[in-house]
LOLUM-433505 format. One line per field, with one value per residue (C-alpha): residue number from 1; residue in three letters; chain; x, y, z. Coordinates in nm, 4 decimals. Example, Ala and Ser with C-alpha at 12.3 -4.5 7.8 and 13.67 -1.06 7.14 Angstrom:
2
num: (1, 2)
residu: (ala, ser)
chaine: (A, A)
c1: (1.2300, 1.3670)
c2: (-0.4500, -0.1060)
c3: (0.7800, 0.7140)
This chain:
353
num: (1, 2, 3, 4, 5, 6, 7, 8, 9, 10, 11, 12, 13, 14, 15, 16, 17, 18, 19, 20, 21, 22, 23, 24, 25, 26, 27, 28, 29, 30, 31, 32, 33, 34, 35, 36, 37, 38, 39, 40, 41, 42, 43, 44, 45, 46, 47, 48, 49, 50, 51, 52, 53, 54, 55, 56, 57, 58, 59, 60, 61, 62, 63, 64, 65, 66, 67, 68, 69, 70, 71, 72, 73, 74, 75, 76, 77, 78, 79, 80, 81, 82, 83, 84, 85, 86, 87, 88, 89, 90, 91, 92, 93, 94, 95, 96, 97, 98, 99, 100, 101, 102, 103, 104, 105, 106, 107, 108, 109, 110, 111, 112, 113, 114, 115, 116, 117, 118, 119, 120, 121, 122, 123, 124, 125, 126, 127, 128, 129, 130, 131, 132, 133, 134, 135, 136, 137, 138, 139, 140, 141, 142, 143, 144, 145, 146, 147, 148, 149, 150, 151, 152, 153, 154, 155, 156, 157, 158, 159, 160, 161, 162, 163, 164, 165, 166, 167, 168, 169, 170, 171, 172, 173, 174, 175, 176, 177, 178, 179, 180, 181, 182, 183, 184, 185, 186, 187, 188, 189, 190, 191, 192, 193, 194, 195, 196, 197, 198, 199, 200, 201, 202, 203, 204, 205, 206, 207, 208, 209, 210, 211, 212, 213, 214, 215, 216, 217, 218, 219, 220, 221, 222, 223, 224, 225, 226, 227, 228, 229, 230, 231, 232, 233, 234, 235, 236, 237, 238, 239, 240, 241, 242, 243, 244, 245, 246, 247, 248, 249, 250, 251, 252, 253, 254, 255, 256, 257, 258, 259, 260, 261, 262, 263, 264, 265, 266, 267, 268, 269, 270, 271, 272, 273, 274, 275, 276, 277, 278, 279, 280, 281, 282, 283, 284, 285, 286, 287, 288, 289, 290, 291, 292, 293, 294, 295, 296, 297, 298, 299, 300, 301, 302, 303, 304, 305, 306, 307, 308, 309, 310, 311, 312, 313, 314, 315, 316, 317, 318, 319, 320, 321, 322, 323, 324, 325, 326, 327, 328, 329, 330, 331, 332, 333, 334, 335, 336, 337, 338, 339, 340, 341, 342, 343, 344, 345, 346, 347, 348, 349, 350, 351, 352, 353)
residu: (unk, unk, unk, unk, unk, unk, unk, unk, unk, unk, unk, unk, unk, unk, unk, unk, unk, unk, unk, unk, unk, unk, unk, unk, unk, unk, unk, unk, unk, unk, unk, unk, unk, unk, unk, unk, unk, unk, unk, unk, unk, unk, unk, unk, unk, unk, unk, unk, unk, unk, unk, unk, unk, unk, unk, unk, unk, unk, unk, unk, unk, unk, unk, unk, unk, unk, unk, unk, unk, unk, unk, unk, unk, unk, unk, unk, unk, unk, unk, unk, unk, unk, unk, unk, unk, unk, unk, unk, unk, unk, unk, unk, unk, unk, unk, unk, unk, unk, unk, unk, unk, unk, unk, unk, unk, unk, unk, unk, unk, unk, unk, unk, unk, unk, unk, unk, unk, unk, unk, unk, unk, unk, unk, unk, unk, unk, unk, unk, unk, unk, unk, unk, unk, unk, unk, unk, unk, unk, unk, unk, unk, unk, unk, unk, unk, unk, unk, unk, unk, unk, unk, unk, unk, unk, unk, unk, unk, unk, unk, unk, unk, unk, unk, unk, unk, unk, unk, unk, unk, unk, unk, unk, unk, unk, unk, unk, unk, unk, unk, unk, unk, unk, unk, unk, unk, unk, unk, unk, unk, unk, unk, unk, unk, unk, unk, unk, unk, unk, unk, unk, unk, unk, unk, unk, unk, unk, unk, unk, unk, unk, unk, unk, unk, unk, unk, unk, unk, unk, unk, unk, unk, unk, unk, unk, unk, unk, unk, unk, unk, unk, unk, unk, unk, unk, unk, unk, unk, unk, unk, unk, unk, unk, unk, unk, unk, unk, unk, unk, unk, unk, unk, unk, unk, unk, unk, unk, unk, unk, unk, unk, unk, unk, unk, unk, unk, unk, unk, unk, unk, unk, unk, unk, unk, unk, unk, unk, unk, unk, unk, unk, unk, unk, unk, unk, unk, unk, unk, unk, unk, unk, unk, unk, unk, unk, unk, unk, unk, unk, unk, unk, unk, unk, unk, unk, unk, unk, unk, unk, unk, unk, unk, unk, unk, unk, unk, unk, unk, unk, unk, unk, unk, unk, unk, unk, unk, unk, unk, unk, unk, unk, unk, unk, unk, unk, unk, unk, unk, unk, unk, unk, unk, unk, unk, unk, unk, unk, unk, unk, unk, unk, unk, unk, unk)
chaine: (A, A, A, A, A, A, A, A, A, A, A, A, A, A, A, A, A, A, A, A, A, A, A, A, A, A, A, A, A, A, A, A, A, A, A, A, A, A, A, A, A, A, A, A, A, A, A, A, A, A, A, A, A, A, A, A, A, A, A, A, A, A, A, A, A, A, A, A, A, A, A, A, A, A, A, A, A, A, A, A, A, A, A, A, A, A, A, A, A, A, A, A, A, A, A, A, A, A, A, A, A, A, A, A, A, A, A, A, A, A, A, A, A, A, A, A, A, A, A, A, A, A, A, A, A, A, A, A, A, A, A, A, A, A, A, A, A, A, A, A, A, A, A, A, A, A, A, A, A, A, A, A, A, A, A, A, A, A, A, A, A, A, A, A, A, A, A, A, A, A, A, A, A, A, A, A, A, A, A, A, A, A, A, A, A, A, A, A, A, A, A, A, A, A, A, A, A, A, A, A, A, A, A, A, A, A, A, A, A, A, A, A, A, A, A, A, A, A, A, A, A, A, A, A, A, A, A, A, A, A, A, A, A, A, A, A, A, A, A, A, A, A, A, A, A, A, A, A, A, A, A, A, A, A, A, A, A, A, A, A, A, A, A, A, A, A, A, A, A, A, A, A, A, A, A, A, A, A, A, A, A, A, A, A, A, A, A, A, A, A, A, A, A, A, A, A, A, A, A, A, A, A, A, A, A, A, A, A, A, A, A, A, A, A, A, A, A, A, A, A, A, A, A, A, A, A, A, A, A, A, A, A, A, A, A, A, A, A, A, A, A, A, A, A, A, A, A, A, A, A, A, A, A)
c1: (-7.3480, -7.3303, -7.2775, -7.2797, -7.3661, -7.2105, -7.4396, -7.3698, -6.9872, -6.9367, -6.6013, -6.5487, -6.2853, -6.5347, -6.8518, -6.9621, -7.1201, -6.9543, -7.0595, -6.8317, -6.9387, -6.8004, -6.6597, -6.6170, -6.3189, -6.1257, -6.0495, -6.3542, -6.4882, -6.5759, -6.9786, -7.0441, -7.4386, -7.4494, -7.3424, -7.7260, -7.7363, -7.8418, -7.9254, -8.1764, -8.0829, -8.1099, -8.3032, -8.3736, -8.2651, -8.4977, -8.3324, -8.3055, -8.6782, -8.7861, -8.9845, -9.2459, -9.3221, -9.5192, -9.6235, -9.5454, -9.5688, -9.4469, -9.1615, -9.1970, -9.0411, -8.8734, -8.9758, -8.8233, -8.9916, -8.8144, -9.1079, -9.1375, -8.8033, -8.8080, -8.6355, -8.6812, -8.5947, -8.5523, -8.5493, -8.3383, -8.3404, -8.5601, -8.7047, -8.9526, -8.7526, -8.9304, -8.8339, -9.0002, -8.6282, -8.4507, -8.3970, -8.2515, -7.9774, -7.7645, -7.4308, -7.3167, -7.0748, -7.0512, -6.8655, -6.8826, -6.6734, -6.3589, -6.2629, -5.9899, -6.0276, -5.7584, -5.6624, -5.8178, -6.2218, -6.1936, -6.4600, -6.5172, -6.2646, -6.5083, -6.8690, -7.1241, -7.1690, -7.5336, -7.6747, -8.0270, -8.2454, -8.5462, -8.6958, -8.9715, -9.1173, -9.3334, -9.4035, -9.1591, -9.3783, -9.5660, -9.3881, -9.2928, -9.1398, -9.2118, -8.9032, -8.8725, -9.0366, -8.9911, -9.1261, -9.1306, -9.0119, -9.1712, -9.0761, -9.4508, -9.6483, -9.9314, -10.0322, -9.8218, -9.9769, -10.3123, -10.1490, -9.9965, -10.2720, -10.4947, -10.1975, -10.2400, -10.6056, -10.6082, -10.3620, -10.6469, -10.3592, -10.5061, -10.3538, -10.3648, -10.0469, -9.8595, -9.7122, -9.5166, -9.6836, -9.7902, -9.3933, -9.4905, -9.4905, -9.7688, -9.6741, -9.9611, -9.9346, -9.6250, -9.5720, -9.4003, -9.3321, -8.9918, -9.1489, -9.2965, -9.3900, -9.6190, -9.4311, -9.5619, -9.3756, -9.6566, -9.6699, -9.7882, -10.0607, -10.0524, -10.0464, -9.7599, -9.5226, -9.1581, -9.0285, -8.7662, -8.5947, -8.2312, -8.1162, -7.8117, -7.7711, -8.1597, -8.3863, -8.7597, -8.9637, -8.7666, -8.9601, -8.6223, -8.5437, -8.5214, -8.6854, -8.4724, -8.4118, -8.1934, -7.9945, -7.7430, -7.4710, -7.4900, -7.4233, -7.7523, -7.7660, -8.0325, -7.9691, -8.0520, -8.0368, -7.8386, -7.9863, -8.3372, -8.4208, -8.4541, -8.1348, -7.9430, -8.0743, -8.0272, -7.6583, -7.6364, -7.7536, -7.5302, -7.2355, -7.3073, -7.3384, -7.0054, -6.8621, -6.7950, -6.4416, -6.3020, -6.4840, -6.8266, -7.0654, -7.2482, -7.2112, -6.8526, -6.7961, -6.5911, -6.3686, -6.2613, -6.1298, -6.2171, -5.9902, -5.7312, -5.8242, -6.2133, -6.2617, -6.6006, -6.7569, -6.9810, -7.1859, -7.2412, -7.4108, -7.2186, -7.3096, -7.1110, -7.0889, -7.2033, -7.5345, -7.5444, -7.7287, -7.6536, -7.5420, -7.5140, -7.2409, -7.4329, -7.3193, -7.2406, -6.9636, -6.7438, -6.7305, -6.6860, -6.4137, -6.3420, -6.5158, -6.6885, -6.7545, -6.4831, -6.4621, -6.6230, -6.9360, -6.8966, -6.6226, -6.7518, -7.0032, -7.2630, -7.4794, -7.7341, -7.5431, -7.2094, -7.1784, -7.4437, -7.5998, -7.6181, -7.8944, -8.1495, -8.2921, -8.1115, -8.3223, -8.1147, -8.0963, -8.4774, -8.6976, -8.3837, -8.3107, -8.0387, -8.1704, -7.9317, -7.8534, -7.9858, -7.7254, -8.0418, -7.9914, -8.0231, -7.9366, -7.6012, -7.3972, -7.0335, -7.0008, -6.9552, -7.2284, -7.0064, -7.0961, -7.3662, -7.6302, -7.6965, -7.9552, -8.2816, -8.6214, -8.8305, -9.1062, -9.3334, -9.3666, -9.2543, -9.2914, -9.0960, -8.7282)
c2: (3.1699, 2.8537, 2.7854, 3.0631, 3.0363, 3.3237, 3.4186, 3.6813, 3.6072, 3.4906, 3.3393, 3.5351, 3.2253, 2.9546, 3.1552, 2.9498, 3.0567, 3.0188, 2.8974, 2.9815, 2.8865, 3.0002, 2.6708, 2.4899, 2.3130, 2.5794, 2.9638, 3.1677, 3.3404, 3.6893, 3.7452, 4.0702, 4.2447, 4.0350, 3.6644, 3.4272, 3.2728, 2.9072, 2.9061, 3.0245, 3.3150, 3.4879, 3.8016, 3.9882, 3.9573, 4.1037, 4.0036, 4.3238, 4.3508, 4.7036, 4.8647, 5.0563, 5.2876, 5.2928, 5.6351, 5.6399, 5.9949, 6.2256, 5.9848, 5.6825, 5.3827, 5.2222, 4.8565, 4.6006, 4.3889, 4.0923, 3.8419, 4.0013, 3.8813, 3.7130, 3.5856, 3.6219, 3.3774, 3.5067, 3.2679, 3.4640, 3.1740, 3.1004, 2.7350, 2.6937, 2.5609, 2.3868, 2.4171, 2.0999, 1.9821, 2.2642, 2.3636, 2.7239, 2.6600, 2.8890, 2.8082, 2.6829, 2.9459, 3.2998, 3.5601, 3.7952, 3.5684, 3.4055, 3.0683, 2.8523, 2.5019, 2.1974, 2.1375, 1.7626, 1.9311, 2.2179, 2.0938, 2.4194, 2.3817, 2.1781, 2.1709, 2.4067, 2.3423, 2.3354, 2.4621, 2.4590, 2.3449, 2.3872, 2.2312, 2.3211, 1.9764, 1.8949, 1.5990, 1.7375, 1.9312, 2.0970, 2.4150, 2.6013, 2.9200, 3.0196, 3.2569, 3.5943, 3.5266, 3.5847, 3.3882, 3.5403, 3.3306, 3.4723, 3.4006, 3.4254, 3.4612, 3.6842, 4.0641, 4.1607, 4.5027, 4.3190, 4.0798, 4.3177, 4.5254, 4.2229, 4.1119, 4.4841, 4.4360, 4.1105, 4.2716, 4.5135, 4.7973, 5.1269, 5.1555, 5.4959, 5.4205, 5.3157, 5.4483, 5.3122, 4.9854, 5.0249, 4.9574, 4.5760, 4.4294, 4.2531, 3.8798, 3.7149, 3.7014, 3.5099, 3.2223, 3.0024, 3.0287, 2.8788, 2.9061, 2.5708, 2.6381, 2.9214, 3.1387, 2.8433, 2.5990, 2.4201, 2.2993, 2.5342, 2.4006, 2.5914, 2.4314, 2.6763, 2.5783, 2.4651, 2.0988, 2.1416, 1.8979, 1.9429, 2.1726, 2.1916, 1.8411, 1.7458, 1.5887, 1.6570, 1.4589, 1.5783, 1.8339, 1.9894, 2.1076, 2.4694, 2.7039, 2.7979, 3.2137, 3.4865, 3.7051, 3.9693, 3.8231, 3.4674, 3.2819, 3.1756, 2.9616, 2.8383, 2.4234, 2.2015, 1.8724, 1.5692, 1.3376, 1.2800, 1.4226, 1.0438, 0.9598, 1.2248, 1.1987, 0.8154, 0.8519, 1.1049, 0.8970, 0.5837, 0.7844, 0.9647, 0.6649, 0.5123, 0.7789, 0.9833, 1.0371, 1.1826, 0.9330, 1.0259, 1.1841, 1.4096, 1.3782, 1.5565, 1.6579, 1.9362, 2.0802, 2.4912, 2.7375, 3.0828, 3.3597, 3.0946, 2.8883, 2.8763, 2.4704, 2.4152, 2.1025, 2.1180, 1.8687, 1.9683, 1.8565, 1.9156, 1.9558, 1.9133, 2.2629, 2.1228, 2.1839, 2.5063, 2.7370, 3.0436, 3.2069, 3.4912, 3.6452, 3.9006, 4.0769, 4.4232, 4.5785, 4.6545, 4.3249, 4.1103, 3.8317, 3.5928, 3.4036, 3.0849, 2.9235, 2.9390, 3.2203, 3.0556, 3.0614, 3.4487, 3.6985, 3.9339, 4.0541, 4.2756, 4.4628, 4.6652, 4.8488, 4.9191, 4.7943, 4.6034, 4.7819, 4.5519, 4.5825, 4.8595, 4.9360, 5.0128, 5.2789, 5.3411, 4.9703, 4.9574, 4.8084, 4.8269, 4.5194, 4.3789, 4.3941, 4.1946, 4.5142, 4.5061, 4.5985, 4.7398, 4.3858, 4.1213, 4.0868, 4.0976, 3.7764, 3.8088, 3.5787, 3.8475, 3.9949, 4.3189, 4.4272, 4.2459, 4.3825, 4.7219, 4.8573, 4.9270, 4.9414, 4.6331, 4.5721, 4.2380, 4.3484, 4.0370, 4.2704, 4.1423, 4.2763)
c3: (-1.2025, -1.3636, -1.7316, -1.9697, -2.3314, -2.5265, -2.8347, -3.1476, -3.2080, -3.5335, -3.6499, -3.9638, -4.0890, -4.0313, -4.0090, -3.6500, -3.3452, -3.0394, -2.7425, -2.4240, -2.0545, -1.6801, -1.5878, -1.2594, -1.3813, -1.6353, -1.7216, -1.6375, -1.9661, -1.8867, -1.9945, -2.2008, -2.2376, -2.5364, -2.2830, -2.2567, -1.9378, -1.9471, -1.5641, -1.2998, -1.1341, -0.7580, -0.9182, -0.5497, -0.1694, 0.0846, 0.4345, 0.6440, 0.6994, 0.8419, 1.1301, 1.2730, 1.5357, 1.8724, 2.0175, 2.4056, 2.5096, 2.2774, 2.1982, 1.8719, 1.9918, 1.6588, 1.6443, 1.4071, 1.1978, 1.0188, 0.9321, 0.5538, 0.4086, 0.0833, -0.2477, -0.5932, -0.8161, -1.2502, -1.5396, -1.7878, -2.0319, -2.3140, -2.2349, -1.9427, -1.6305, -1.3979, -1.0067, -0.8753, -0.7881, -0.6676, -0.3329, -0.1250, 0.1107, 0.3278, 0.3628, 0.7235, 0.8043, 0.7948, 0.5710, 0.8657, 1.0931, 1.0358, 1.1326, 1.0805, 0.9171, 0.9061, 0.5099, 0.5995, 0.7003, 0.4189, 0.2669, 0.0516, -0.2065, -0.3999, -0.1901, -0.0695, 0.3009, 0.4100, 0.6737, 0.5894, 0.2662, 0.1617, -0.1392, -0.3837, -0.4160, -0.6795, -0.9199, -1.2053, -1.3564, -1.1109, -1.0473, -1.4065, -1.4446, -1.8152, -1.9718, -1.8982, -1.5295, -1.1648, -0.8446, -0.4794, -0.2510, 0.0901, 0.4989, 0.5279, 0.1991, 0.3821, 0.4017, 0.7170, 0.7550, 0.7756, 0.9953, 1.2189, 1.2148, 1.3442, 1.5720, 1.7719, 1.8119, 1.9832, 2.2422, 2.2274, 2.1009, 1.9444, 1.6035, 1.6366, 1.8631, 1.5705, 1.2606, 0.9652, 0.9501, 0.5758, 0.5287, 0.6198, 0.2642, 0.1363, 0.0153, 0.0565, -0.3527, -0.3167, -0.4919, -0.2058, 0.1172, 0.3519, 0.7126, 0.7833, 1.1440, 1.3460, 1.6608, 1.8307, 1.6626, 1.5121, 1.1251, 0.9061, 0.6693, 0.3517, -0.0186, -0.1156, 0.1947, 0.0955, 0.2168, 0.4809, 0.4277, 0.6521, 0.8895, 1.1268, 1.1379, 1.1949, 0.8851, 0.8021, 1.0680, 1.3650, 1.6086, 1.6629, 1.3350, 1.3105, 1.0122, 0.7060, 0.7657, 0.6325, 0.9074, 0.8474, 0.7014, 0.5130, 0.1682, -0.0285, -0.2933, -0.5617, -0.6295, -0.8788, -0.6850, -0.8652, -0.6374, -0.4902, -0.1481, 0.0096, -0.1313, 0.0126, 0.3236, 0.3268, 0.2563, 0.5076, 0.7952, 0.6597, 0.6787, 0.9741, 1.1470, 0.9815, 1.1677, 0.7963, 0.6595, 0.3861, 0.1162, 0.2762, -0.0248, 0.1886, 0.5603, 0.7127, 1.0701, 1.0544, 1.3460, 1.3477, 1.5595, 1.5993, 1.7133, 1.6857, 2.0756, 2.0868, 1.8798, 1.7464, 1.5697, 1.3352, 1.1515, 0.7754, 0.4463, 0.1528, -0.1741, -0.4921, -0.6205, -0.9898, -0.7732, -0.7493, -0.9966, -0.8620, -0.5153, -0.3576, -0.0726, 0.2116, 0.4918, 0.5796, 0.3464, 0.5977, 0.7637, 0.5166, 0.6648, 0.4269, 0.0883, 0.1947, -0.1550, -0.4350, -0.7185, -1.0029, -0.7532, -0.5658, -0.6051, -0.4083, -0.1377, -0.0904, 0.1757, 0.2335, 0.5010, 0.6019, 0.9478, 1.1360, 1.4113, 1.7244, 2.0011, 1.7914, 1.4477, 1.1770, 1.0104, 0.7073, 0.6219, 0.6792, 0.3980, 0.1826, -0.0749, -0.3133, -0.6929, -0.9467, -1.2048, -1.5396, -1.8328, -2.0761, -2.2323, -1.9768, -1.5736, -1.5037, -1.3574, -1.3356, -1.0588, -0.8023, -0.5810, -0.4995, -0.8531, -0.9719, -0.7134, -0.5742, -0.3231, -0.3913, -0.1794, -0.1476, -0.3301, -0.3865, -0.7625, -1.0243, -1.3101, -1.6029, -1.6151)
């Protein structure tokens, strides 16, 4: 969702290749099967999770089970890219709920509002991902049957009680992990951790700061950062404490309304959307509200269910993911989630294409 490079036309008059990109700041070039994409790209969303049963009687008791989610990132491109400074960030607001912004804190128009990030860390050079190749970004890069499994038997459970728990996915293969802290809220020691770095207002080093996580319906997006971690985080806190305004690089305090009386503030990092490598729109089809980053980003939406079922398991939606499609030629990006992913089951596999 970035720049496109558009291979295989030849100019017959001048006998030149031609290279055509999806700009930020002009006419959107429409790819074809034959378009090379210069960029990393959002390959797989796993955010539903699934669920197993408990046996109470003669009835199974559905249980959900979110702690499996995950994110693959492909690298369609023919040079090694390495990730050591890019981050995963979910937008502040949410497509499934519409609020109401003053033209003077619409923000959106030109930045991605953050409401967490995560970062990959690294020394430059320390995280590669060759051509052709897929990481799995986990919640929790374990083996959640085991897990689970070994979870029952310390609240001495028989597993003969339960069913359906070899639909927890194994990650423990994956190649990061977002969740820095336990259930208890203690740091989570593990060499393949991400960096939070920011979220909801609070910076690494604060207790407080809550875990980056996918929910029903939210905007993720894949960053290459233009600035170091520090920096932004130092300019943040200076113009925070200026009190912000609309010359502030990163820091905005942004009042809304929903339904038109209730008046929120909210305090947001924003992010040039030269930043962003590639996002992607989720949330039940049929509550889908309004776009929260601009067209040249996401068109369009996409879910793995229609509606969102409140207060019990959603069966259907259960262990169901969205896949980028693949063209024969190359994974498609048109800029628009409604028709560049469809649903498939989950799987932990990073086969090649």
């Amino acid at each position: 969702m970035k720049n496109l490079l558009k291979s295989g036309l030849l100019l017959a008059t001048i006998g030149l290749t031609v290279f055509t990109s999806c700009r930020r700041d002009g006419d959107e070039i429409v790819p074809t099967s034959k378009t090379e994409i210069d960029h990393l790209l959002i390959q797989e969303v796993y955010y539903t999770g699934t669920y197993y049963t408990r046996i109470n009687g003669e009835k199974e008791i559905p249980m959900s089970y979110e702690d499996d989610k995950y994110i693959k990132i492909y690298n369609p491109t023919s040079e090694t890219v390495y990730l050591d400074n890019y981050a995963l960030a979910v937008h502040v607001f949410n497509p499934s709920v519409r609020i109401t912004l003053s033209e003077e804190f619409n923000f959106m128009k030109t930045h991605f509002g953050v409401a967490t990030m995560v970062l990959f860390g690294g020394n430059g050079t320390q995280h590669p991902l060759p051509p052709g190749k897929s990481v799995l970004v986990a919640q929790k890069a374990v083996d959640h049957k085991v897990e689970k499994e070994r979870e029952l038997k310390e609240w001495e459970e028989d597993l003969k009680d339960y069913k359906r728990l070899d639909h927890l996915l194994d990650l423990s293969k994956a190649n990061f992990q977002w969740a820095t802290k336990d259930e208890d809220g203690n740091p989570i020691d593990k060499e393949n951790v991400m960096k939070l770095l920011y979220s909801e207002g609070k910076w690494d080093g604060n207790e407080e700061i809550k875990d980056f996580n996918l929910n029903k319906s939210f905007v993720v997006a894949l960053l290459k950062l233009g600035d170091k971690p520090e920096n932004i985080k130092k300019i943040f806190q200076e113009e925070e404490q200026a009190g912000g305004g609309n010359a502030s690089k990163y820091y905005k305090k942004v009042a809304y309304t929903i339904s038109g009386h209730h008046h929120h503030e909210e305090t947001v990092l924003t992010i040039p959307y030269d930043w962003v490598e590639d996002a992607v729109t989720v949330c039940p089809n049929s509550e889908f509200k309004w776009p929260l980053v601009t067209q040249k980003i996401d068109k369009g939406h996409k879910g793995v269910q229609e509606k969102a079922l409140k207060g019990k398991v959603d069966k259907d939606a259960a262990g169901k993911a969205l896949r980028r499609k693949h063209d024969g030629n190359k994974y498609v990006d048109d800029n628009n989630s409604t028709s560049d992913f469809e649903v498939v089951e989950a799987s932990a596999s990073l086969s090649k294409e």
